[in-house]
C-alpha positions in Angstrom: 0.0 0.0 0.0 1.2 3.5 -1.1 2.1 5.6 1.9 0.9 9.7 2.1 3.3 11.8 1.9 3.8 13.9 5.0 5.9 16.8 4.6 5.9 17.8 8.1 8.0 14.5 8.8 11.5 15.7 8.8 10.6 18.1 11.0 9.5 16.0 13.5 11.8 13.6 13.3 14.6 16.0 13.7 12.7 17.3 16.6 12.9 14.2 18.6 15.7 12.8 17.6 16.0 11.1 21.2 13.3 9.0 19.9 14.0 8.1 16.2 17.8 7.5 16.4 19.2 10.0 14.1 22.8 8.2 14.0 22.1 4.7 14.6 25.3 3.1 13.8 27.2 4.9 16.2 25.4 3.0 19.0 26.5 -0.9 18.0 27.5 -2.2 20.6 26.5 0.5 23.2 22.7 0.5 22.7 22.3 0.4 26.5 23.7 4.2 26.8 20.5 5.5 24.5 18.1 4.0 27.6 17.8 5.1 31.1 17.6 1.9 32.3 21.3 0.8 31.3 20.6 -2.9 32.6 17.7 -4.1 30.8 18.0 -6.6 27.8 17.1 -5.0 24.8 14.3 -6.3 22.3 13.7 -5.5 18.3 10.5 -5.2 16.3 11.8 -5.9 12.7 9.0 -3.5 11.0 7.5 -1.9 13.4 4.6 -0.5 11.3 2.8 2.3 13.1 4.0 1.4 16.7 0.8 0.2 18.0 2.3 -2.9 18.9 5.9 -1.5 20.5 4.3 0.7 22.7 1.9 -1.8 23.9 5.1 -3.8 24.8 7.1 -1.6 26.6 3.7 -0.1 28.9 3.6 -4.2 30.0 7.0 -5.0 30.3 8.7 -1.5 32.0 11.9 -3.6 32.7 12.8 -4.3 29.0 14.2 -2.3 26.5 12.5 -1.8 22.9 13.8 -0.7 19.5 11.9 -0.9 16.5 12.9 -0.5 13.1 11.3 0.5 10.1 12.4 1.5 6.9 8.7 3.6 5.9 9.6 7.5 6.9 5.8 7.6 6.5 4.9 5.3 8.8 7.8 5.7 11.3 7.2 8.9 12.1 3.1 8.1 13.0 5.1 5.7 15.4 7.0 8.0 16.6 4.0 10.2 17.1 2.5 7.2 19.4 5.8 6.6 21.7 6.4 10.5 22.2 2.5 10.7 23.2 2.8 7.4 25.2 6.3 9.2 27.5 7.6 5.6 26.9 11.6 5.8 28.2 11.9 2.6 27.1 11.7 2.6 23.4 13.5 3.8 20.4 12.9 3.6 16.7 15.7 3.0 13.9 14.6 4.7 10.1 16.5 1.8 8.4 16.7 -1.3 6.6 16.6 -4.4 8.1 19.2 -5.8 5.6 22.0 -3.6 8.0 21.6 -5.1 11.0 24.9 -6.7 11.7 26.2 -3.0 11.1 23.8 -1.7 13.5 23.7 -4.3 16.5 27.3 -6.1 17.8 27.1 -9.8 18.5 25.1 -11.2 21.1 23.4 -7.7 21.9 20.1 -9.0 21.8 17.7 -10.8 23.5 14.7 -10.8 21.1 13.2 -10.4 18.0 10.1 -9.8 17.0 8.8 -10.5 13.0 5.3 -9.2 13.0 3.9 -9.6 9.8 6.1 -9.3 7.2 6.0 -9.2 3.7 5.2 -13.0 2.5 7.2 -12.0 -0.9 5.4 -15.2 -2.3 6.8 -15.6 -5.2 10.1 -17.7 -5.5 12.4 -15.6 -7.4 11.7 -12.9 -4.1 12.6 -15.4 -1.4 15.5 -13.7 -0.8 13.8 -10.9 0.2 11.8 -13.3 3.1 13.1 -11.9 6.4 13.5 -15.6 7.3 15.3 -16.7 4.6 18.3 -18.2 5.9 20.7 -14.8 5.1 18.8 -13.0 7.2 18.7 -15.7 10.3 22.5 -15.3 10.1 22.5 -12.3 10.9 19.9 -12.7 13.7 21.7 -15.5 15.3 24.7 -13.4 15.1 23.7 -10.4 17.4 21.3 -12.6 19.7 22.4 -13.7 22.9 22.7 -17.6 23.4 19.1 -18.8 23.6 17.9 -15.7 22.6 14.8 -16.0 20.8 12.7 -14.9 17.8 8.8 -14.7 17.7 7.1 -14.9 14.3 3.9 -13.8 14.0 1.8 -13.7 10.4 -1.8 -14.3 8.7 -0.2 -16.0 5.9 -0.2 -19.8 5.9 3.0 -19.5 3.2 5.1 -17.5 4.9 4.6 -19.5 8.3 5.8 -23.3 6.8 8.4 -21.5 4.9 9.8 -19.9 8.4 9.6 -23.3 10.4 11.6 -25.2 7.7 13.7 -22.4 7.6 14.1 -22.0 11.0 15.0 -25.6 11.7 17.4 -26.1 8.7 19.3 -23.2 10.0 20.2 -23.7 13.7 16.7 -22.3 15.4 15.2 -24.8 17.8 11.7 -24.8 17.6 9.7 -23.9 20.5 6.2 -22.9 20.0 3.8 -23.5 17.0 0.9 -21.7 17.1 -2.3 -22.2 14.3 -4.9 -19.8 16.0 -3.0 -17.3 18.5 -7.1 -15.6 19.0 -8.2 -19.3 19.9 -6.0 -19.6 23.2 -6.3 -16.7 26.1 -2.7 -15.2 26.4 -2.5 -12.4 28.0 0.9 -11.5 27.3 0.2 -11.0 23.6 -0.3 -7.3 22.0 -1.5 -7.1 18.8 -0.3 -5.4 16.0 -2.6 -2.9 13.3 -2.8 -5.7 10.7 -3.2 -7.9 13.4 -6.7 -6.0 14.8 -7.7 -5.7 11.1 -7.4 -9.6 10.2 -8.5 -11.0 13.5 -11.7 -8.8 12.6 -12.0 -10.5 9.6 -12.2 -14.0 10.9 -8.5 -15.2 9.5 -6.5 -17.4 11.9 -3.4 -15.5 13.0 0.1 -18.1 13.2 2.5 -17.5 15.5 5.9 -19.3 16.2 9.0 -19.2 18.6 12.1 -20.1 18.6 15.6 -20.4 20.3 19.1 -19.6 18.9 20.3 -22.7 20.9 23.2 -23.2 18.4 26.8 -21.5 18.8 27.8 -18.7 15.7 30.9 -19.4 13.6 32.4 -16.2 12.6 
């Protein structure tokens, strides 16, 4: 979907540049220094979309430190817009790729990921594109701690079996699989934008987790 335009979004972005991370790169390794809370494990939203779902996070869980990235200035800055509202102290947003990671985060500075609804890129010749194909869990085995983990959450049935086999071919233990996260009562899940907008509709929403249980070879 085509994003409006909104020419007041440098502006603001400059403006709270405490929030959106104006130099990101200069904080890998040393994330902990951009949160007042210096001993908190950190957590990342791959795509964090409008932010409904970050901020949710970090009101229930105080203790841990969020940063969410997303590469949309259109859309990160109405997420912005939502953390600066919220007075969340523990969340900042990255306007990125996702493709830079390794660049952005040192080894083992992580303790979570979170994939919420990413683009399926169904068709094969874009697989490389997947955020689980196997490039990109290098990278996220890479700056997770040991045992760190990775949530997966999406409406489309592709995407999901794709991610398990990739996930299991590539040093990810398998510890949750999930065919109807709305059928269970979990109270520790917050749901996205897309999320609220599918559920409404009546389609299943799949969720998986999984360890990095497996030592990275550099």
């Amino acid at each position: 979907m085509r994003q409006r335009h909104k020419p007041w979004a440098d502006d603001f972005l400059q403006k709270h540049a405490d929030t959106v991370i104006s130099n990101p790169y200069n904080y890998r390794g040393r994330w902990q220094e951009v949160f007042t809370n210096h001993d908190a494990p950190i957590h990342l939203e791959i795509g964090s979309g409008k932010g409904q779902f970050i901020v949710e996070m970090a009101r229930q869980y105080p203790d841990v430190n969020f940063i969410g990235i997303e590469v949309a200035k259109s859309i990160i800055v109405t997420a912005a817009q939502k953390v600066v509202d919220a007075e969340m102290p523990n969340i900042r947003l990255i306007h990125v790729n996702a493709e830079n990671l390794t660049d952005l985060f040192a080894r083992e500075e992580l303790s979570l990921i979170y994939l919420n609804f990413s683009d399926p890129w169904p068709k094969n010749r874009h697989e490389k594109r997947r955020l689980t194909y196997y490039t990109f869990l290098e990278k996220y085995r890479e700056i997770l701690k040991p045992n760190g983990e990775i949530v997966l959450k999406t409406d489309n049935m592709g995407l999901f079996e794709y991610s398990l086999e990739s996930f299991s071919q590539n040093g990810l233990q398998i510890e949750e699989v999930n065919l109807d996260l709305h059928g269970i009562d979990d109270p520790t899940n917050r749901m996205t934008e897309y999320e609220e907008k599918f559920t409404a509709k009546g389609q299943p929403i799949y969720r998986c987790r999984v360890k990095n249980t497996e030592s990275v070879n550099l």
